[in-house]
C-alpha positions in Angstrom: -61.2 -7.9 1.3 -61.4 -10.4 3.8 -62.9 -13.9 2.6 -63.9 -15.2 5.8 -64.2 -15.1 9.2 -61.8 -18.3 9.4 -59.0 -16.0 8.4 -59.3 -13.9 11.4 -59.4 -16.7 13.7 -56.1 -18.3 11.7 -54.4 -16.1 12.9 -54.9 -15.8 16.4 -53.2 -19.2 17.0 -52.8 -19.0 21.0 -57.2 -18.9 21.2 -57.2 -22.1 18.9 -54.8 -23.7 21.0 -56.6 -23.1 24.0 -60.4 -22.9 23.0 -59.4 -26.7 20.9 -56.4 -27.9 23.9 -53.3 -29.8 23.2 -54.8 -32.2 20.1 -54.8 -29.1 18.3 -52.4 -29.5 15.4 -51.4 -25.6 14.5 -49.0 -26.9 12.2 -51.7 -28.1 9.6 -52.6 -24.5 9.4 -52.1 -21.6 6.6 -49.4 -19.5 7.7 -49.9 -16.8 4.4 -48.4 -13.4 4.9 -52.0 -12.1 3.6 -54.0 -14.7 5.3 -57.3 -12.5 4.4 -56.9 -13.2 0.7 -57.1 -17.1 1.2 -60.4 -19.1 0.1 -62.8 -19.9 2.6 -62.7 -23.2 1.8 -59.1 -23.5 2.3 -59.3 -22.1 5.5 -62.2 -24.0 6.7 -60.6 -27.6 5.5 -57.1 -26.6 7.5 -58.9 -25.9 10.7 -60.7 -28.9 10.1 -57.4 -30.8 9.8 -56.4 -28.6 12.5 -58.9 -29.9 15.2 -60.0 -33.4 14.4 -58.2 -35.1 16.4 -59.8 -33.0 19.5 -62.5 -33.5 22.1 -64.7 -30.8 20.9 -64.3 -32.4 17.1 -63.2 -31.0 13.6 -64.2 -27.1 13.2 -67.4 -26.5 12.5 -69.0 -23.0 12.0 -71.9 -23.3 13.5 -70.6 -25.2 16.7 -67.5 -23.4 16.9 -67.2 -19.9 15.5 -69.4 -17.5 17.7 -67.3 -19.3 20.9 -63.6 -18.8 19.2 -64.9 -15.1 17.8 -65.4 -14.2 22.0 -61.7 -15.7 22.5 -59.9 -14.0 20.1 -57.1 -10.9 21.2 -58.2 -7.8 19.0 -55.0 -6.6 19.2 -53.3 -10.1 17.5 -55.8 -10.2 15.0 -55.5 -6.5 14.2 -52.2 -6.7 13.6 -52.0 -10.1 11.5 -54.9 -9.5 9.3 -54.5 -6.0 7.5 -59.0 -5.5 6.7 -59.4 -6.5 10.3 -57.3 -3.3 11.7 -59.1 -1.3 8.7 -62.4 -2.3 9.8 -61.5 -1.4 13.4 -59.8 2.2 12.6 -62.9 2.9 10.1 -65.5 2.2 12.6 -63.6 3.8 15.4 -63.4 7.1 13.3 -66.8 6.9 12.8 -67.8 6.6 16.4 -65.2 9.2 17.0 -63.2 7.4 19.9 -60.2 4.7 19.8 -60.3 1.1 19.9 
C-alpha cells in the first residue's frame, strides 16, 4: 500500500523539475525500485532537501501538493508506482471504461 502521496510525486521527476525550476536538486531524491513502500517521512525530508534551495521554498504539503498532484503525467506515475496503476485499473473497471 502506498504510504503517501509524496511517493507518487517522487516519481514523476520531469513535474518536480519544472513545477520547482533548475534549483531543484533531483539527485537528493529516493530512487527505490518500490518507491510506495518508503515512509512518509522519508519522502517528505528528501523533497525537502530536494527543493530548498528554490524560489517557491522547501516542499511543503499544504503549499505545494494539490499544485504538483495537477502536474503530474498519469501515465509516468502509473507505471513507476505499482498501487497507483492498481488504483487506476480498479476504479476504471468499476466505471466500466479505460483510463
Amino acid at each position: 500500500m502506498v504510504q503517501s502521496v509524496e511517493a507518487w510525486l517522487v516519481v514523476d521527476r520531469a513535474a518536480l523539475r519544472n513545477f520547482y525550476g533548475a534549483e531543484f536538486i533531483e539527485s537528493a531524491l529516493p530512487t527505490h525500485a518500490s518507491i510506495e513502500t518508503i515512509p512518509t517521512k522519508n519522502l517528505g525530508s528528501a523533497l525537502e532537501r530536494a527543493t530548498r534551495n528554490t524560489s517557491k521554498g522547501p516542499y511543503h504539503k499544504i503549499r505545494h501538493c494539490s499544485a504538483l498532484l495537477k502536474r503530474l503525467d498519469h501515465t509516468v506515475v502509473r507505471s513507476g508506482a505499482s498501487y497507483c496503476e492498481r488504483l487506476f485499473t480498479t476504479l476504471a473497471a468499476q466505471m466500466g471504461t479505460t483510463i
